[in-house]
C-alpha positions as CSV (number, residue, x, y, z in Angstrom):
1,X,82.0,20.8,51.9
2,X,81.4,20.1,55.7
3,X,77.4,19.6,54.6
4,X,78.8,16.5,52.6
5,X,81.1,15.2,55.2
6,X,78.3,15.2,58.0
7,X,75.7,14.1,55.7
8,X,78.5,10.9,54.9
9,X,78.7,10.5,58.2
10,X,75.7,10.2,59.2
11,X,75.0,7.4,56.5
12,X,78.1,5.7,57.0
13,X,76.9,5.4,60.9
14,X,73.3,4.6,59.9
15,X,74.5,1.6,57.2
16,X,76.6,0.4,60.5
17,X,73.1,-0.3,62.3
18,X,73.5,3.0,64.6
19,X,70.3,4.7,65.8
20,X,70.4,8.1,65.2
21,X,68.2,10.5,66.8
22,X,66.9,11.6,70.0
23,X,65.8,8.9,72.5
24,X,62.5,7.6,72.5
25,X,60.0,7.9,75.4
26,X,58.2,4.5,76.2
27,X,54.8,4.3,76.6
28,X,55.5,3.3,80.2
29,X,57.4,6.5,80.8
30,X,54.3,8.5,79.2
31,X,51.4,6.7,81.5
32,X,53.9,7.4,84.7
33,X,54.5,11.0,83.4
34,X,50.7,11.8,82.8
35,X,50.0,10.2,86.2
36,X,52.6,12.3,87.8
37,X,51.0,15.6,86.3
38,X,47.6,14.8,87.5
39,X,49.2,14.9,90.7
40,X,50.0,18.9,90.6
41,X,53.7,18.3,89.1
42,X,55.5,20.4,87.3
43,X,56.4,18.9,84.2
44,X,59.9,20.7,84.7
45,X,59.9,18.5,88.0
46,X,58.8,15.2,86.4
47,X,61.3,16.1,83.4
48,X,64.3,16.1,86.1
49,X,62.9,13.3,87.7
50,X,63.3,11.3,83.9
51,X,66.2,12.7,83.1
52,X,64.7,14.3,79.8
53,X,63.8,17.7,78.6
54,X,60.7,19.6,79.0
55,X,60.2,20.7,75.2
56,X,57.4,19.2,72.9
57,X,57.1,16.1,72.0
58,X,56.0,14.9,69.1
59,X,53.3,11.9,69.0
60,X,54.9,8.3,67.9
């Protein structure tokens, strides 16, 4: 039952023009991010400096 109400949901919200999902990272961020690990940088440090998490990403 609840599998059919989120899975309406999430249609209903996705016919509405709503972007689901996680957040994309912009090419922009990527090049600053590589540049910033070069550096010696933690990529826990350059994530809080983002704002993002430091999990795996998955190539766009």
């Amino acid at each position: 039952m609840s599998i059919k109400r989120t899975q309406s949901g999430l249609a209903r919200a996705k016919a509405e023009g709503k972007v689901l999902g996680r957040p994309r990272t912009t090419a922009g961020d990527r090049a600053k991010i590589v540049a910033l690990h070069a550096t010696g940088l933690s990529f826990a440090v350059i994530a809080v400096q983002f704002g993002i998490g430091k999990g795996p990403s998955t190539p766009s």
